[in-house]
N, C-alpha and C positions, 0 to 999 in steps of 0.2 A: 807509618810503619817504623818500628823501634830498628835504632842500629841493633847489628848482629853482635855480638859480645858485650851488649848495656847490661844492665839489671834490668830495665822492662823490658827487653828482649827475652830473659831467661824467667821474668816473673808470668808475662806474657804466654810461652811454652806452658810451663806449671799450669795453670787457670784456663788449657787451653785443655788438657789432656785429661783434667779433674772432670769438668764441661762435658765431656767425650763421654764421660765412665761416671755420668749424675745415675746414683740407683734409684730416683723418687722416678726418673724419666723411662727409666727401664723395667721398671716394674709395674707402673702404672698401665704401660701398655700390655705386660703380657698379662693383667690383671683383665683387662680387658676382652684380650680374646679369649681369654680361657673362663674365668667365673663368673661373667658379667650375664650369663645366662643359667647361673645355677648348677648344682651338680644330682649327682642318680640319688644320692645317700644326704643331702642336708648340708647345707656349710657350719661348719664349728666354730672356725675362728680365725685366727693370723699369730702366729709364732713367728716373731724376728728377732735375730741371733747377730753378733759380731759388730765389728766397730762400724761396718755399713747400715745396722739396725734399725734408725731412727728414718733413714733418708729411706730405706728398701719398705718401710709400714706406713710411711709419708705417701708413697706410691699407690700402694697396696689400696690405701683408704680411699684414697682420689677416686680407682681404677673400678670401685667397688659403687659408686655413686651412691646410688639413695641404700644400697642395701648397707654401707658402712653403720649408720647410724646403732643398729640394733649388734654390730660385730663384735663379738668378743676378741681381744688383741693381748698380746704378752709379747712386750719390745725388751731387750737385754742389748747393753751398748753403751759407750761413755757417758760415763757420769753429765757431761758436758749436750749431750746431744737428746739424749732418754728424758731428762728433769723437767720439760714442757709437756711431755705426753701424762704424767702425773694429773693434768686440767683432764685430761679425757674418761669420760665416764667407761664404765665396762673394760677396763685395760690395768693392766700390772704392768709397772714398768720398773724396770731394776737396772740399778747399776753393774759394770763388769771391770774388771781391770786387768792388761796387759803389759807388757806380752808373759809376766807369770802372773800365776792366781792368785788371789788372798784369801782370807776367812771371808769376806765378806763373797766373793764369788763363789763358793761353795754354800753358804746359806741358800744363796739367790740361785745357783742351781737346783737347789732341792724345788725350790718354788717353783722353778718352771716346770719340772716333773711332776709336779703335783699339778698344776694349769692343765699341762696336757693329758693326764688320768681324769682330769676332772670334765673336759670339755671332746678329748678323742671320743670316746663312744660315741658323742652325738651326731657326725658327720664327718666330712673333709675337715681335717687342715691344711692352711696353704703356710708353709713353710718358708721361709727367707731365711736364707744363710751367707755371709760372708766374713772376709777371714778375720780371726781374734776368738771365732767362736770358740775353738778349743781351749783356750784358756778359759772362758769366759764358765763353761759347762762344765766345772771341775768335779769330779763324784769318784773319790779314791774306792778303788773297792777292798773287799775282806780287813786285814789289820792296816795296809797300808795308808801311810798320813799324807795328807797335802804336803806338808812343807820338805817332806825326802823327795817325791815326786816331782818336785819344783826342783830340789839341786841333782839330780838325774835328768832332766830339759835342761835347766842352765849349764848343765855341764857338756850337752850335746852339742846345744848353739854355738858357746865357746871353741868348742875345736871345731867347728867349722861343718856338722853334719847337717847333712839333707833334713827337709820336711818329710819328704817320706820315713826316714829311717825313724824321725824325733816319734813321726803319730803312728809308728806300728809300735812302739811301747805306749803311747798313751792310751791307744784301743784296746790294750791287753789288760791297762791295769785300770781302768776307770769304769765306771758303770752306764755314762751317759754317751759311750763313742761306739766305734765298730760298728753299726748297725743295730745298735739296743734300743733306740728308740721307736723303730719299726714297727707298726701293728699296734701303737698305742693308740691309735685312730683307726676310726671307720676305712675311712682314705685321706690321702696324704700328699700332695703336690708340693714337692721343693722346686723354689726359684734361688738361683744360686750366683753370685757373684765370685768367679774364681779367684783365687792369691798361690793358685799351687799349676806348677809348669804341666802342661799336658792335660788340663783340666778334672783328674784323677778324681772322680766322687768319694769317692774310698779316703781318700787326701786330704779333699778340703771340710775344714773341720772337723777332724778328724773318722767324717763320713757317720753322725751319727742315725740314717735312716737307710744308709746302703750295705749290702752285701761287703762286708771284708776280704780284701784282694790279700793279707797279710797272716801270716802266722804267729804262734807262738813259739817256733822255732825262730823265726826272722826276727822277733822281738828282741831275743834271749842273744843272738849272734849281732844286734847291734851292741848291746851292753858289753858286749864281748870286745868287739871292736875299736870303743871306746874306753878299754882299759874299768871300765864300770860294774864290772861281775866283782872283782874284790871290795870297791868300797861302796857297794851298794847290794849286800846277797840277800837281802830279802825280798829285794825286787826284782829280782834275777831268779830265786827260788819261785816268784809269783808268775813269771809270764812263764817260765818253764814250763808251769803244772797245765795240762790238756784241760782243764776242768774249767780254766778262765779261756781258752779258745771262743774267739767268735763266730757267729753266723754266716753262715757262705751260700755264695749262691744255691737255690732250692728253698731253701727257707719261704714258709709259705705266709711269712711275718711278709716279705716284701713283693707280696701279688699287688695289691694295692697300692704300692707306692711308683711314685713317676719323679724324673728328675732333667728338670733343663739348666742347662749354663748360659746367663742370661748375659754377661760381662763375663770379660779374661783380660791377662796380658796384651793378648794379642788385639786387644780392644784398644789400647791407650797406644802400643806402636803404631795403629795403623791411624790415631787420630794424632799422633806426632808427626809422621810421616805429610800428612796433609797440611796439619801446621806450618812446617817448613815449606812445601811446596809451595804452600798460599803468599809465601816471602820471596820464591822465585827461585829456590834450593833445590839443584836433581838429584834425587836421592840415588845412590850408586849402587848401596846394597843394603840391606835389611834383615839383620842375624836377631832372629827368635831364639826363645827357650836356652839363652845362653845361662850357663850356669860356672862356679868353680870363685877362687881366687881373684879380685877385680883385676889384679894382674898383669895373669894369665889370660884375662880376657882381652886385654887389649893388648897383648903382646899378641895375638893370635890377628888381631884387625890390623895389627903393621901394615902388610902389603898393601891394603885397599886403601890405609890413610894417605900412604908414599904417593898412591896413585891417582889420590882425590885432585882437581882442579878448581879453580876459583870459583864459587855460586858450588858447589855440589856437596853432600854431605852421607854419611852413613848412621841409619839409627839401629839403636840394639833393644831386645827386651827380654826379659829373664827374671834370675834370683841369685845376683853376687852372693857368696861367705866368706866369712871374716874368722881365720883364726888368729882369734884375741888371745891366747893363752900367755905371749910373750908380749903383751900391749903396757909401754911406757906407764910410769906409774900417775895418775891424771888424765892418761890419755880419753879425748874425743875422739866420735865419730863415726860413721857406720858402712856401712857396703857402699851405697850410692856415693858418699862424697869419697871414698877411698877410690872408689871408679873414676870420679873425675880426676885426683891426683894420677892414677895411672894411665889415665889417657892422654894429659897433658905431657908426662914423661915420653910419650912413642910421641906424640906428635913433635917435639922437639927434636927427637932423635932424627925423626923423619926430616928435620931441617925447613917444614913448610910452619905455613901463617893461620891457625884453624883456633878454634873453638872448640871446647869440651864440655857438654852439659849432663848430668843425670838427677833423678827425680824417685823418692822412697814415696811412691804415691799415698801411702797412708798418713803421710805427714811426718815419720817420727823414724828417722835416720838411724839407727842402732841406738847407744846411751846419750847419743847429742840431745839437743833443741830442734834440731835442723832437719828438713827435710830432701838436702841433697844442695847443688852447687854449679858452679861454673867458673868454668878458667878460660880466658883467651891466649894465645900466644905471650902477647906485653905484661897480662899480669901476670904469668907463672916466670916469667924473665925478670920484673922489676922486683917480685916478692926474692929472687934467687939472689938477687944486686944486693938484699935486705941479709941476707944469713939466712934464707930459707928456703929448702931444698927440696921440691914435691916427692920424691922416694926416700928421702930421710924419715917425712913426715909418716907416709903413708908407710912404710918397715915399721915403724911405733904405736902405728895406729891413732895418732893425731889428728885424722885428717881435717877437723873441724876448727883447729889454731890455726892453723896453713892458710884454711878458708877466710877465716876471721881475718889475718893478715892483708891479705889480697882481696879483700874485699866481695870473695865471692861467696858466700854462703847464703843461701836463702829458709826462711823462716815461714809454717804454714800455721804449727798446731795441728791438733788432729783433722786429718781430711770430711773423714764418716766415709771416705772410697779405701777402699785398699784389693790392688792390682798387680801386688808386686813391682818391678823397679823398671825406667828406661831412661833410655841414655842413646848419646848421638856426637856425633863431629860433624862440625861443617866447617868448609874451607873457604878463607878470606880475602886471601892474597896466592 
């Protein structure tokens, strides 16, 4: 068993939680109990979307046994994950890039609307989705361009807005979100890997096969919010107008369609949580669906840090934000390792001997390399000895120098899971 504060200790964690939230393992089987016997209307084919793509039709094909062979498939997913499925016969595989679009995503979207016009009539499709796909299915609608649409999202990310808020403008102004894909098939089964807190269908992905829970007013009142109705008024004029509203519950586009959540957050805290126990660690408490400021968030866990004893630890799991608007010029780093800085801050306050780990399951920490971090007590004190101050850092948004510093920064690349973020303290002394 790896000491608690090593690097295989926290690379260990990582590889343990990825393991937990494998989508070839989770789809395979619900591939199983649900198609493996055929459906009323014919099977069409297999649509898989987002940076889980390659791993969630790895599944799919397995689950599907002898009928795979004759399957029609259309994977969308890193460039890195997608480019072996190219040997497969009967399959379109295209690349996607995140977390904003490019030209080449917007081709590659039109593609797969065409795949699915082309192959919906003929029966079921089973559908795989997980998160990236909104980037991934970019389809600007009336005059509006990809590249405004992109600094209207980057602009939202930056000051620190919710995934809800970002995808009720991007279902307003895109042609492949809100619910528009609905009804392009006979029938339609989504399996779904969540990345969005409370597992929101309408959310993840920007819910392109579900009823939209959002308005064109809720649109229009987040651009508002973000100071974004003046340097953005065409797109501000675009979700305004009633006439781009989406489909809402009733629509008889979504009789046919079914949706399970096959993986969530709450999937990887509960395989973290057991990680640690497997170590000998009583978990004290376990805060979900945390959201806000890494901060805040662990200024919020003080009392339970103050109160941890030796061997016991607290995990968290959620969706940190980062307003970057004020971020050093150079600066690294992303929500997960600003988590760690800040949680290393309370635990020193709190004057105990703990650990600080968190984890950007997709692999890809904000603009870092990194996938998220770790701090022990000794190394956030000798990096301090050094001129380096984990709230200097983490106020500039650094947090990825800090890391480098002290030696804790951990390195994935793209995962092919993305589950949103978690994170934990355990106490040492």
């Amino acid at each position: 068993m790896e000491q608690i504060g090593s690097r295989g200790w926290a690379e260990g964690l990582m590889r343990g939680v990825l393991g937990a939230c494998d989508p070839a393992t989770c789809v395979r089987e619900a591939v199983k109990r649900g198609l493996g016997g055929g459906t009323s209307v014919g099977f069409a084919g297999i649509l898989s979307i987002g940076k889980a793509a390659a791993g969630m039709a790895a599944g799919a094909i397995e689950g599907l046994g002898s009928l795979a062979d004759r399957t029609q498939l259309c994977v969308m997913g890193p460039e890195e994950y997608v480019a072996a499925w190219r040997r497969r016969d009967h399959t379109l595989a295209l690349e996607g890039d995140h977390p904003l679009s490019t030209a080449r995503n917007q081709v590659h979207a039109e593609q797969v609307l065409g795949w699915l016009r082309q192959h919906g009539p003929k029966g079921e499709v089973l559908v795989l989705l997980s998160g990236g796909a909104s980037a991934y299915l970019v389809s600007p609608m009336g005059r509006l361009k990809r590249e405004e649409l992109d600094e209207v999202y980057a602009a939202i990310r930056v000051r620190g807005g919710t995934i809800e808020e970002l995808n009720s403008i991007r279902k307003h102004c895109e042609g492949m979100k809100g619910g528009r894909l609905a009804g392009l098939a006979r029938s339609t089964r989504v399996l779904v890997m969540s990345d969005v807190l409370g597992d929101r269908l309408d959310v993840i992905s920007s819910g392109p096969f579900v009823a939209d829970l959002s308005t064109c007013e809720d649109a229009a009142a987040v651009m508002r919010k973000y100071g974004l109705d003046r340097d953005f008024p065409a797109v501000l004029r675009h979700v305004s107008d009633a006439e781009h509203e989406t489909p809402k519950r009733g629509d008889q586009r979504f009789a046919r369609v079914t949706h399970e959540v096959l993986i969530s957050n709450a999937t990887a805290v509960r395989a973290l949580q057991d990680l640690l126990r497997e170590q000998g660690i009583e978990i004290q408490a376990s805060v979900q669906e945390v959201r806000g400021e890494p901060k805040m968030i662990a200024q919020d866990a003080r009392d339970v840090i103050r109160a941890l004893k030796s061997g016991e630890g607290m995990v968290f799991g959620g969706e940190p934000t980062v307003d970057a608007r004020h971020a050093a010029t150079g600066a690294r780093g992303g929500p997960s390792q600003e988590w760690v800085l800040a949680l290393a801050k309370v635990i020193e306050e709190c004057g105990v001997h703990a650990t600080a780990w968190a984890f950007s399951t997709d692999g890809q920490d904000g603009n870092s390399p990194y996938a998220g971090g770790w701090l022990t007590s000794s190394m956030a004190k000798q990096a301090r000895n050094r001129g380096f101050a984990t709230e200097e850092f983490r106020e500039k948004h650094d947090a990825s120098s800090f890391l480098e510093e002290a030696a804790g920064e951990f390195f994935t690349g793209p995962t092919g899971v993305n589950v949103n973020h978690v994170a934990c303290v355990v106490r040492t002394a």
